[in-house]
C-alpha positions in Angstrom: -29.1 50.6 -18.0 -30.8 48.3 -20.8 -27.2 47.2 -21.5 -26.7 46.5 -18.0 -29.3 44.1 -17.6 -28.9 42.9 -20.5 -25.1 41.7 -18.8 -26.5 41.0 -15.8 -28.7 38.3 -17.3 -26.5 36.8 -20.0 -24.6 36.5 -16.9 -26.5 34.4 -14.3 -27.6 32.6 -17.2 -24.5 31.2 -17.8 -23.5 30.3 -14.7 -26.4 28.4 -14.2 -25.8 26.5 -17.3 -22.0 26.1 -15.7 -23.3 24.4 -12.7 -26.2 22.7 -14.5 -22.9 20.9 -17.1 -21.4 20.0 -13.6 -20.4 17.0 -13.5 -18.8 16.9 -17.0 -15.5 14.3 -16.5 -14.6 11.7 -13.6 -14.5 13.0 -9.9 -11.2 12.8 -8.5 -10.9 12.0 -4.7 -7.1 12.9 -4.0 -6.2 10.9 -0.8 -3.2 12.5 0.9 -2.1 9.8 2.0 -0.9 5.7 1.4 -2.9 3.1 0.9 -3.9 1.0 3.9 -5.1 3.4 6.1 -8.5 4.8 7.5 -8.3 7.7 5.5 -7.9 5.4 2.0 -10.6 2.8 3.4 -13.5 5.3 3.8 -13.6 7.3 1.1 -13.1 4.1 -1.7 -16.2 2.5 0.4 -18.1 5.9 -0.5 -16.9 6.0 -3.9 -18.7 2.7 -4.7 -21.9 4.1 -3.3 -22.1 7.6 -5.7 -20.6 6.6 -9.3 -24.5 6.0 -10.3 -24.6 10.2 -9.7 -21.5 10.5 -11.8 -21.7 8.7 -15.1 -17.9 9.9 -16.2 -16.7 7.9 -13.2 -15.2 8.4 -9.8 -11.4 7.7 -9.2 -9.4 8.1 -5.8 -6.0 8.4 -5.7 -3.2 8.6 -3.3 -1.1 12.0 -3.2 0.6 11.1 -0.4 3.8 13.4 1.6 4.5 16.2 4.0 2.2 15.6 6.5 -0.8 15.4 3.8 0.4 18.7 2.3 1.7 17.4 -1.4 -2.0 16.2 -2.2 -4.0 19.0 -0.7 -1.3 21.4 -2.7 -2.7 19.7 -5.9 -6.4 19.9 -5.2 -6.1 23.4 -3.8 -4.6 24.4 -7.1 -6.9 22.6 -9.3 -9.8 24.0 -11.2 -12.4 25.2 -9.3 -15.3 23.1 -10.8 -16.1 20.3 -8.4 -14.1 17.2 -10.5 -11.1 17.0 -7.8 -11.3 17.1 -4.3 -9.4 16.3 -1.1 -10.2 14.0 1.3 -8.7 14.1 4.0 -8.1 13.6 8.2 -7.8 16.8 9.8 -4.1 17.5 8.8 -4.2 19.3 6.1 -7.7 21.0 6.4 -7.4 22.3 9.7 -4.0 21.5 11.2 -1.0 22.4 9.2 -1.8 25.7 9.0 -0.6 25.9 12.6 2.1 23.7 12.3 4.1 24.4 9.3 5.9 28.0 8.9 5.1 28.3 5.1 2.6 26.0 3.2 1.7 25.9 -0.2 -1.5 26.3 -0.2 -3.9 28.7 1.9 -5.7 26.2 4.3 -8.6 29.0 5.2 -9.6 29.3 1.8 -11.3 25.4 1.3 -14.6 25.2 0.1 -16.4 22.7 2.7 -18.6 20.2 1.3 -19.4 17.9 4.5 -17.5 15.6 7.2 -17.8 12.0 6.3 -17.4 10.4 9.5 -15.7 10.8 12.7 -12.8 8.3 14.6 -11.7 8.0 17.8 -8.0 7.7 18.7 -6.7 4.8 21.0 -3.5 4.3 22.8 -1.9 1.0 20.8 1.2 0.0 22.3 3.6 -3.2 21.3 3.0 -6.5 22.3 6.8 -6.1 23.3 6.1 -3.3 25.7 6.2 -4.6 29.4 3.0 -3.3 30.9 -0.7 -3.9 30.8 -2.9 -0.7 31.1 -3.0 3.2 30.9 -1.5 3.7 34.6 1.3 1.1 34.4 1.9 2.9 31.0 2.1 6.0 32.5 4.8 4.5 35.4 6.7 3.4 33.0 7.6 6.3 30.7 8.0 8.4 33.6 11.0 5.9 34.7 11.9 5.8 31.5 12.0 9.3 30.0 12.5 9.7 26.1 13.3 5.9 25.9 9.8 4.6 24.4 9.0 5.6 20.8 5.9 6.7 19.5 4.9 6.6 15.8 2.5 8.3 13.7 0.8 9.2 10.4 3.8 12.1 9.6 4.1 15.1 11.1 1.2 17.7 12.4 -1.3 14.3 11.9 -3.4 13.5 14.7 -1.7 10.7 16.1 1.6 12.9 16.0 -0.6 15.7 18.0 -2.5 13.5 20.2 0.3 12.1 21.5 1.6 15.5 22.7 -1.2 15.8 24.1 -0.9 12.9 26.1 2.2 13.8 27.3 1.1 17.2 28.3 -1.4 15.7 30.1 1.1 13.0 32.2 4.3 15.0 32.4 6.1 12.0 30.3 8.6 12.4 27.2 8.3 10.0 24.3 10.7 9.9 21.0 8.8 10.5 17.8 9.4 8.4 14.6 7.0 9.9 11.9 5.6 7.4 9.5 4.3 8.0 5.8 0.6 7.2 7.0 -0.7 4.5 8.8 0.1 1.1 7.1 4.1 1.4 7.9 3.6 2.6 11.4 1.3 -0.1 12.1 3.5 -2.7 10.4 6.3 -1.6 12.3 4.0 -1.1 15.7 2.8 -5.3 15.2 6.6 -5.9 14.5 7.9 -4.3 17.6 10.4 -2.2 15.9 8.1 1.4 17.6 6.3 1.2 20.9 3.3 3.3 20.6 0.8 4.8 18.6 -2.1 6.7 18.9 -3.7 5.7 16.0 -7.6 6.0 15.4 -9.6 3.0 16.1 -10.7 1.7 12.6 -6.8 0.8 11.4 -5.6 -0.5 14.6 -8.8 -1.9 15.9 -8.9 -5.2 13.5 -4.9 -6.1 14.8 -5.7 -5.4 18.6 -8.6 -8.3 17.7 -6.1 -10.7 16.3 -3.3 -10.1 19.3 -0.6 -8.6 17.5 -1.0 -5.0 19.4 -2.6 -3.9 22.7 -5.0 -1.0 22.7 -5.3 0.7 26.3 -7.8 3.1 26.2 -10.2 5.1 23.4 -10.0 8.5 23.4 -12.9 9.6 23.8 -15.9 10.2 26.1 -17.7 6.5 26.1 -16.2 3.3 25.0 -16.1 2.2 21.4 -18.5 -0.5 20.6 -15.9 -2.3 18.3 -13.8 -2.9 21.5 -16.3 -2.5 24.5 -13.7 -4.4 26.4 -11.3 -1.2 26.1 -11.9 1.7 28.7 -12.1 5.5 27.5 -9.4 7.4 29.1 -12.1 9.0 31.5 -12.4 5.7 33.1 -8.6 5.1 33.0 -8.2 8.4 34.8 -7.0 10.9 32.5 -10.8 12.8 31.4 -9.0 15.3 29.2 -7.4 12.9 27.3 -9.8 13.5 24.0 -9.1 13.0 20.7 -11.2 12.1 17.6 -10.0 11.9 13.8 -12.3 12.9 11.3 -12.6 12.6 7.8 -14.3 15.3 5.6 -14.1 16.5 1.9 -12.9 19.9 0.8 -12.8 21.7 -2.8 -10.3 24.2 -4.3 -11.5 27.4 -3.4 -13.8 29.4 -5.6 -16.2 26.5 -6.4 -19.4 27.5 -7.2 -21.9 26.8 -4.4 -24.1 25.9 -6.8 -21.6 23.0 -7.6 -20.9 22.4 -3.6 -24.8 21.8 -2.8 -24.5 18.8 -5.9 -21.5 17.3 -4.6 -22.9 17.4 -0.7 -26.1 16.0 -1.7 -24.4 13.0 -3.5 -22.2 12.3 -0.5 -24.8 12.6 2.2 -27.5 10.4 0.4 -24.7 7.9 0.3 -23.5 7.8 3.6 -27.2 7.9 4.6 -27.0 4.0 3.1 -27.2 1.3 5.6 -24.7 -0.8 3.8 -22.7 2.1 3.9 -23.0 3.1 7.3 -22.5 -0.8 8.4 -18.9 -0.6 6.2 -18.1 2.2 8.0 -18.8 1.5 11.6 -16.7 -2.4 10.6 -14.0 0.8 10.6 -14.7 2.4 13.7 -15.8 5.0 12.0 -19.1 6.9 12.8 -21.0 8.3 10.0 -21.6 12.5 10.0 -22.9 13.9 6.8 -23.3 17.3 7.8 -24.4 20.5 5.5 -21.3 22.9 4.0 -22.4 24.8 6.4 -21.9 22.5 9.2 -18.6 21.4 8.1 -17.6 25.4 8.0 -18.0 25.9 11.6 -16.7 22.8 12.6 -13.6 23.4 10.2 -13.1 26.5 12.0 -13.3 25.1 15.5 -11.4 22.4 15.1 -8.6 24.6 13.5 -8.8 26.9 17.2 -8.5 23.6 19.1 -5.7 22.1 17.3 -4.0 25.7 17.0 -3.8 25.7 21.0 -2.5 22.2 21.0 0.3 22.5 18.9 1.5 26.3 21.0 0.6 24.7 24.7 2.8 21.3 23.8 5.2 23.6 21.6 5.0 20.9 19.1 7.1 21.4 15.9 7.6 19.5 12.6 10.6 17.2 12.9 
């Protein structure tokens, strides 16, 4: 028994020493996707804000492929000790699980450290496009079924997903052209060379102010105040037409909580930073900052929701 508690207490004492060295080399933030996007902007804005809490540096990179699988693949199979984590849109945290026969990774097994902020989609259509709002939209595919394209980030992203639900909603047929994330699509969106996207407000909001795209409506249950000009998709008639991006940050699984509760505290306190919150809104985006906890449930939800989406619109990968 002596020897027993002896273990027991060698034991707990190093793992408090393990999560006491944490953090003991740079913090990688793998982004799954290009450069550009919402999901590159945000977490380089928060980066800035928490290198003071980690002295060996914090680096972000793009890992970007499959649908944001190729980057969460490498952070799901890194060590568990805090240094790398994914952030990420909900593709690869709570959507490709549902989507994709066989990933590499087990998507149920992140570690949840907290939701940085939360998106809502639009509908962004091509200057080129002859119509002006949601229900002239709506005429138009319907007369002209499978003939408009719509782009998004890559397969199983939101703005691939949204826009099945869309067209559940409206009994209308689009053409699908996945993009590598969301500076091509947009590129090619402002160049007239795809019709549509469903893209989340902070990316496409900036070129709807300059005129070279149209946003129709937000998706979501108000109007954004970046674009108070724009209806929701309540007001444009279509109330179930809801659909908002978030961001959030994941670990491996198996990392300490211990380790979880240091990294969560670093992120919060910094999105809890009016300079930061100010950068974030200039991107649409509206700040979260919620516990592990939090994030779990949410995780889980969201994961349910999308799960339906993808059987109901029998959506597959391309």
């Amino acid at each position: 028994m002596r020897h027993l508690i002896i273990w027991l207490c060698a034991a707990f004492t190093w793992t408090g020493l393990h999560a006491a060295d944490f953090p003991t080399k740079p913090i990688r933030l793998i982004v799954p996707f290009p450069a550009g996007g919402t999901a590159d902007v945000l977490p380089r804005i928060l980066s800035e804000k928490i290198r003071h809490r980690f002295p060996a540096g914090v680096i972000v990179e793009n890992k970007p492929g499959a649908g944001g699988n190729i980057g969460a693949d490498i952070v799901a199979k890194s060590e568990p000790d805090g240094h790398t984590l994914l952030v990420a849109p909900p593709g690869p945290i709570a959507i490709n699980q549902s989507l994709y026969p066989k990933l590499p990774y087990d998507a149920t097994k992140w570690v949840p450290v907290t939701v940085l902020a939360a998106v809502p989609n639009v509908l962004a259509v091509s200057n080129q496009l002859p119509v002006k709002n949601v229900q002239e939209f709506i005429a138009y595919l319907k007369a002209n079924p499978g003939k408009v394209s719509y782009a998004s980030q890559g397969n199983g992203s939101t703005s691939h997903l949204t826009a099945n639900l869309f067209q559940s909603l409206t009994g209308t047929q689009m053409t699908h052209i996945p993009y590598k994330g969301t500076a091509p699509a947009l590129t090619d969106l402002a160049g007239g060379q795809v019709d549509v996207f469903f893209d989340n407000l902070g990316a496409s909001g900036p070129l709807h102010k300059a005129g070279k795209i149209r946003i129709f409506a937000v998706a979501d249950s108000k109007r954004a105040p970046t674009i108070k000009e724009v209806p929701s998709f309540a007001e444009a008639g279509l109330p179930g037409m809801q659909a908002v991006t978030w961001f959030a940050v994941v670990a491996p699984p198996g990392t300490p909580a211990a380790t979880v509760k240091s990294l969560n505290s670093a992120l919060v306190d910094a999105l809890n930073q009016p300079d930061v919150q100010s950068r974030f809104a200039e991107q649409g985006a509206e700040v979260v900052g919620n516990t592990s906890e939090q994030m779990g449930r949410f995780m889980r939800s969201e994961a349910t929701r999308w799960a339906k989406v993808i059987k109901d619109a029998n959506v597959t990968v391309d």
